[in-house]
Every structure is written in structure tokens, then in C-alpha cells.
C-alpha positions in Angstrom: -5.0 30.4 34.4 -6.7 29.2 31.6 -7.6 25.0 31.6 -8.2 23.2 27.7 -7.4 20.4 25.5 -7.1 19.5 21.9 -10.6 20.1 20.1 -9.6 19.0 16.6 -7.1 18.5 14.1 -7.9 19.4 9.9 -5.7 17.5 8.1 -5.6 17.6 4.3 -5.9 14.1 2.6 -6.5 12.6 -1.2 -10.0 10.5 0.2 -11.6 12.1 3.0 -13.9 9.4 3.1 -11.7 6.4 3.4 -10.0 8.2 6.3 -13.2 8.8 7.4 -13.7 5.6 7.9 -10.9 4.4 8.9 -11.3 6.5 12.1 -14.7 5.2 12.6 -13.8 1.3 12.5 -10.6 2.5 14.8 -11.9 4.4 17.1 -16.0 4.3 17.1 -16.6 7.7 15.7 -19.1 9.0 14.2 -19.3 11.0 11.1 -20.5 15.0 12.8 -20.4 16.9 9.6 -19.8 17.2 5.6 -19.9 19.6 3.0 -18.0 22.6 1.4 -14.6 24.0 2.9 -14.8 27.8 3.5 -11.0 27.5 1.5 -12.8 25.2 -1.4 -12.8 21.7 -1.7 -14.7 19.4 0.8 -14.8 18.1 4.9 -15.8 15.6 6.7 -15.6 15.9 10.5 -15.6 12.6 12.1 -14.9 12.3 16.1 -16.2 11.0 19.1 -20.0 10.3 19.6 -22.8 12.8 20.5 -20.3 15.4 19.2 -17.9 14.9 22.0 -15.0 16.8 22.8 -12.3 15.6 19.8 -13.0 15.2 15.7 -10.9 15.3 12.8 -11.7 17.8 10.1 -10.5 15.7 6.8 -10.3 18.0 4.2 -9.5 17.9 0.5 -9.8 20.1 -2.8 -9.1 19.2 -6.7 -5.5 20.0 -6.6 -5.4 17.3 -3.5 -8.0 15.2 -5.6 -5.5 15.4 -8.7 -2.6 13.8 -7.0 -3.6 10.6 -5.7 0.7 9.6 -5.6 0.7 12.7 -3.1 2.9 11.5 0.0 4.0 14.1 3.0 7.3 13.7 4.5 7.3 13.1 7.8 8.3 16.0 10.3 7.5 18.5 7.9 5.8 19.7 9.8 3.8 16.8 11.5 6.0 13.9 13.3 2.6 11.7 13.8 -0.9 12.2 15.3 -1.8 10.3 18.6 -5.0 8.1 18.7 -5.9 6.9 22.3 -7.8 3.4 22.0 -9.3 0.9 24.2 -8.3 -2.4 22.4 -4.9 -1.9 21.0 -5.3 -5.2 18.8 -8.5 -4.6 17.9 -7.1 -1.0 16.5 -4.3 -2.6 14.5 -7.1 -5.3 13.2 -8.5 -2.1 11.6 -5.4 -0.8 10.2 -4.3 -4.4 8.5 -7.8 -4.6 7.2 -7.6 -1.6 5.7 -4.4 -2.2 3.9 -2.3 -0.2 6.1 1.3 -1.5 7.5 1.4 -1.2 11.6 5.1 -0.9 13.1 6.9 0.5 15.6 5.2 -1.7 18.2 6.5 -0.7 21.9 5.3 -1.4 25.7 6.5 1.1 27.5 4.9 2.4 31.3 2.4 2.6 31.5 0.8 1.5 28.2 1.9 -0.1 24.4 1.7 1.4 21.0 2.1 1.1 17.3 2.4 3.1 14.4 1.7 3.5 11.1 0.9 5.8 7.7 -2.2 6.0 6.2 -2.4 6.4 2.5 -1.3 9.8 2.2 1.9 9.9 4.5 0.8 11.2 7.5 1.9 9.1 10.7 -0.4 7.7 13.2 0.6 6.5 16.4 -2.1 4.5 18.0 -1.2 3.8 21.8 -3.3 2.1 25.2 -3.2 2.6 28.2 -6.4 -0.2 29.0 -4.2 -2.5 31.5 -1.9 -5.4 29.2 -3.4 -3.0 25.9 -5.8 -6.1 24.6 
């Protein structure tokens, strides 16, 4: 039987540089690659360092570009993207600093969470599993 995981996700936002760097403050990655989108429009992969095992592809184009009031609805089809982090308040730091709204906050065994949407709509949920999550 076949054995993998999750190698990345491509999700289509209004700045992929903000996101970007969101994820880099929240999570220590690293920016892995940028340019032009085999579809059009541009992508920045950011994930873990040394080109580890997970990124996110950020992509955009000019229709995307256009739109900066763009908002998805949630569950359509995405219900939220999971971040796994170290420091859970030193992850929601990052989100507050970068004008995003945390909420959802939950202990549950054996870790804690939060949530939240970045700019464009799309749901976050940033959850630990380090011990009391600090």
C-alpha cells in the first residue's frame, strides 16, 4: 500500500506577497520560488526551509489583481486550511500584527487552536500540539 502526505496547496489570492509573508512570520518559511503561472498570472511558493516537505503555491492573475473586494465563501469548496505551529501565541501575535481577526480559540486533547481569515476569505485554522500550546 502506498504511504504519503500533503506536499502543497495553490491557493488563489489578491497579494501573493502579503500572504507570502504572512506565512513566513507564522510559520518560519521561506520563500522556494516565484515567477510566471503555467495558467497566467504569477506564484510564489513559500513553505518550510531547505525546501522541506510542505509549501503553499500563492497564486494570482489580473482578473484576481482587479478585484481587491474579492471574498470566498467559506465551504465552497474549502472549510479552512490547517497550520501546525510550535508557539500558538506567538502565531496569533503574527496574525494581530498583520491586521487579521483570530477567533474560534479552543483546547481540546491533545492540543489548542484558533482561527481566522486572511484578507481574501479563506479560513485558517492555526492549532498546537507543543505541551500547554505557548
Amino acid at each position: 500500500m502506498p504511504t504519503g502526505t500533503i506536499e502543497h496547496a495553490n491557493l488563489t489570492v489578491t497579494n501573493p506577497a502579503r500572504s507570502a509573508e504572512l506565512f513566513k512570520q507564522m510559520l518560519g518559511w521561506e520563500e522556494r520560488w516565484s515567477g510566471h503561472s503555467q495558467m497566467g498570472g504569477d506564484t510564489i511558493h513559500v513553505g518550510q526551509p531547505g525546501n522541506g516537505a510542505a509549501y503553499m503555491a500563492l497564486y494570482t492573475n489580473d482578473d484576481v489583481r482587479a478585484d481587491e473586494e474579492r471574498r470566498y465563501s467559506k465551504g465552497q469548496p474549502l472549510n479552512h486550511v490547517g497550520l501546525l505551529v510550535d508557539d500558538l501565541d506567538a502565531a496569533e501575535k503574527v496574525v494581530i500584527a498583520a491586521g487579521l481577526e483570530p477567533f474560534g480559540h479552543d483546547d481540546y486533547d491533545p492540543g489548542k487552536r484558533f482561527y481566522f481569515f486572511d484578507w481574501d476569505g479563506i479560513e485558517f485554522e492555526v492549532v498546537s500540539y507543543a505541551g500547554d500550546a505557548s
